[in-house]
Each structure stands twice: as C-alpha cells, then as structure tokens.
C-alpha positions in Angstrom: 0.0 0.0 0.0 1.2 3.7 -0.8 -0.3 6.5 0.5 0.0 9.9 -1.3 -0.6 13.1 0.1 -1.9 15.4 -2.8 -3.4 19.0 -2.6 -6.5 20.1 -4.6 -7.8 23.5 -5.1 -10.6 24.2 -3.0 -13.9 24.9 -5.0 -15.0 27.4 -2.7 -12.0 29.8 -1.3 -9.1 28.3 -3.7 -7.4 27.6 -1.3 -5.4 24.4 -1.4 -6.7 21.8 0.6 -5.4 18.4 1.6 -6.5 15.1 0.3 -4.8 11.9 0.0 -5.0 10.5 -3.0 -6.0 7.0 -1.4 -9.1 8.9 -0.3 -10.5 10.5 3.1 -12.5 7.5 3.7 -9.9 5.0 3.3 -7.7 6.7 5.5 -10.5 7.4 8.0 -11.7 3.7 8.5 -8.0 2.9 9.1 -7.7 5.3 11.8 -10.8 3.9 13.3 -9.4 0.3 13.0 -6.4 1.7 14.7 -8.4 3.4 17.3 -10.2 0.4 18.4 -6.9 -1.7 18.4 -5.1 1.1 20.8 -8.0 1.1 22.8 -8.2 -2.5 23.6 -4.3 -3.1 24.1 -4.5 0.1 26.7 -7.7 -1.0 28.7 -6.0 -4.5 28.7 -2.7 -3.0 30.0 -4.8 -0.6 32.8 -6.5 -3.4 33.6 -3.6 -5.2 34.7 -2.9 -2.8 37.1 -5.8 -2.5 38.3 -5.7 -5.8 39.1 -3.8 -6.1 43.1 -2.7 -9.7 42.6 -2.1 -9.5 38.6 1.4 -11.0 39.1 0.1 -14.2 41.4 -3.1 -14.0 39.0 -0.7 -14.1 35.9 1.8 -17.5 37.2 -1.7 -19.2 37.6 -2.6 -18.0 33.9 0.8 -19.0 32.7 1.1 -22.2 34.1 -2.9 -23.1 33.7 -2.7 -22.5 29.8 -1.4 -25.4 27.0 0.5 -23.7 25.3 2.8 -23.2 28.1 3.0 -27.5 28.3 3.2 -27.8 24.6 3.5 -26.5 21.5 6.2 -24.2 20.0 6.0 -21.5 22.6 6.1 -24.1 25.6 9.9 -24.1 25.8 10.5 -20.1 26.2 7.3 -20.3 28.8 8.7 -23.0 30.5 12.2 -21.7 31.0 12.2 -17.3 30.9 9.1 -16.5 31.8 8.2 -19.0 33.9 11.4 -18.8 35.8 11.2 -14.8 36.0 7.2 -14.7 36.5 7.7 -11.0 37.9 9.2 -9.2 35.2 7.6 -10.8 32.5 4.3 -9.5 34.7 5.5 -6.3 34.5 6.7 -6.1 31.2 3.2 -7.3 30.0 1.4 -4.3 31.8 4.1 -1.6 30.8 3.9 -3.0 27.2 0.4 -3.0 26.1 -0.2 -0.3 27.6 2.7 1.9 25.6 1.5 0.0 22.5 -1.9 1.0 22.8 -1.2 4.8 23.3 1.3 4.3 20.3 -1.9 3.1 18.4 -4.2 6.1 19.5 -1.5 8.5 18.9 -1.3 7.3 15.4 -4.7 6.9 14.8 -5.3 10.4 16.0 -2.6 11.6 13.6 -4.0 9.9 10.5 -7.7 11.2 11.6 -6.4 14.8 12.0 -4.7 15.6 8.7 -8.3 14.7 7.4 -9.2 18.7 8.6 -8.6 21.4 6.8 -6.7 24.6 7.6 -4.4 24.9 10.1 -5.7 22.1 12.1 -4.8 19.6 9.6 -1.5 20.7 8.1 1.7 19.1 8.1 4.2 18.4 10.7 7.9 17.3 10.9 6.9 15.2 13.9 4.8 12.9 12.1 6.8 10.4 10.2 8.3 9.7 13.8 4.8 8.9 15.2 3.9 6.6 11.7 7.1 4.7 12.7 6.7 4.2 15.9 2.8 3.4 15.1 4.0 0.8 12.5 6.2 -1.0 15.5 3.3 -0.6 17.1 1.3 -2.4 14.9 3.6 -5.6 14.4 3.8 -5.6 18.3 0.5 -6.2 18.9 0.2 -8.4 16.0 3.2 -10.2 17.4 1.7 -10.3 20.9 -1.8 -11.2 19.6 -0.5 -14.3 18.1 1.4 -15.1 21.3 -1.5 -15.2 23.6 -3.2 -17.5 21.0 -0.6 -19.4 20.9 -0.4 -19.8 24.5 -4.4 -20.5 25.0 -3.7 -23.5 22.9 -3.2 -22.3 19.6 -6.6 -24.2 18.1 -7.1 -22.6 14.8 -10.9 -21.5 13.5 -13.0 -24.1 12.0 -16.7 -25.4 11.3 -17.6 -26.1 14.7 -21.1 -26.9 16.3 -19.7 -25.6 19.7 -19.1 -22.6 18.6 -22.7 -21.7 16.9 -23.0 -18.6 19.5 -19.6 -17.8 20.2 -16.7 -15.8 17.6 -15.8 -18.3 14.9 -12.6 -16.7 15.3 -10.4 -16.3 18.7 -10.3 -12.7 19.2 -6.2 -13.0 20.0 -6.3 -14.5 16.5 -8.5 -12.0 14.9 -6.0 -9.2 16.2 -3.0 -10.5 14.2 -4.3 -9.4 10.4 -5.0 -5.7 11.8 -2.0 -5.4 13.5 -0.3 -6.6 10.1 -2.6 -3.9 8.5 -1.8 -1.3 10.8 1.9 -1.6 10.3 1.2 -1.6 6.4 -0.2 1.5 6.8 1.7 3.4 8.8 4.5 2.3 7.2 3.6 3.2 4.1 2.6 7.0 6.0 6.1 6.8 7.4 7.7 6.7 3.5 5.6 9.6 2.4 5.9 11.9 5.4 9.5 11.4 5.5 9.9 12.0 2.0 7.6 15.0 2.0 9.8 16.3 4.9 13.0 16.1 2.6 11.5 18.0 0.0 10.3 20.6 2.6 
C-alpha cells in the first residue's frame, strides 16, 4: 500500500486543501481500526494494574494455559518467563499499555490531517509517530499471536460448539489488523519522510 498526500484546489476559497489520494475514507476507516486496536491493548494494560494480585493472578494463567506445556511456545514459557514470572508481569502491563497509546496516537494523527486549515496541516513530527505506530502495529500483531498461541493455539474451523460464540479467537482475529496497521503506517512513514526532505 502507498499513500500519497496530494493537494487540490478548494472549489470554494481556492485555497489548497489536503487530500490523500487514497481517499479520506480509506484513510479514516483505518484510523478507526487503529483506534479500536489502541484502545483494547490500553484497557488491557490498565487493567492489569488495576488488578492487586495481577502478578500471582498471571503465574496461575501461565502455568494453567497449553501452550505453556506444549506447542512451540512451551519451551520459552517453561524456561524465561516462567522462571522470571515478575518481570515478565511487568513487562506485559508496561507493554500493552505503551503499544496501545502508540496506536491512538497514530490513529489520532491519520484522523487529524483529514481537517482542513491549520488544524490539519503538516508536521515534521509525524513520520516519527507513523514509525513508531508501525512498531506498534507488528507488536501487537506479534503479541496477539502469542496469547493464542499460549491459549492452545486451536485454529478456526466449522464447529457446532461454537454456533453462538466468535468463529474466530479474538487473539487470533487481532493479528491481520495489527499486520494492516503496520502496512499502513508504514507506508505513511515513506511519504511523510519523504515530504519532509523536500520541505
């Protein structure tokens, strides 16, 4: 995916107004995707510390889950985190968390330049925030995948016990939009940094 920023005259003031050539609406339902993304890995992350015994709550979790018996994960559960239950606690709350405002930082980025005037013009600060939204995005993809990996791992299929439930595990469903976000904003980061050069 590239995304071009382009500027057309405005019909009404001719003035020139902002609009990427991949379209405001494209770009818009990407920031929402984003949005909702960042918003789940932060109320995941304050969660955590909301929780008083998240790190005696999380060895239970660990140890209870199959992927941490079997599977390709099971030998990194079994002998860092596992072994170092505390940290790895700790880094779990700090990191989604930090991805998650990443995400809504990003998201709000890509959803501001779709104003006009002043509002929505350029800055040299955002090819930093693309980049560090497309980390962001493989992160969580990254981590999504983990977690599933660690519940068991069990990918979808045509199930009668699952007639009410998501036909897909949500950890699972989290990977392609993580992929997607870090498409995007990568392909933001190319643009903005080239824009930048020429500016």
């Amino acid at each position: 995916m590239v995304v071009r920023l382009s500027s057309s005259p405005s019909t009404s003031s001719g003035s020139a107004k902002r609009l990427p050539a991949s379209g405001n609406t494209a770009l818009a339902a990407s920031a929402l995707i984003q949005a909702a993304l960042g918003l789940e890995f932060v109320l995941s992350g304050l969660n955590k510390f909301a929780d008083p015994a998240f790190i005696v709550d999380f060895r239970a979790y660990v140890a209870a889950s199959p992927g941490a018996h079997r599977g390709l994960l099971a030998p990194l559960v079994q002998q860092l985190v596992l072994p170092h239950i505390g940290i790895a606690a700790q880094m779990t709350r700090f990191t989604e968390l930090g991805l998650g405002l990443v995400l809504l930082a990003g998201a709000i980025e890509i959803a501001r330049r779709r104003l006009g005037g002043n509002l929505g013009k350029l800055h040299g600060y955002e090819a930093a925030v693309a980049l560090l939204s497309a980390l962001a995005g493989a992160a969580a993809a990254g981590i999504s995948f983990s977690i599933f990996m660690v519940n068991g791992g069990v990918f979808p299929t045509i199930t009668p016990g699952r007639a009410f439930t998501s036909a897909i595990p949500v950890e699972l469903l989290m990977v392609p939009l993580g992929i997607a976000i870090a498409w995007l904003e990568t392909g933001r980061f190319l643009v903005l940094r080239a824009a930048s050069r020429r500016s």
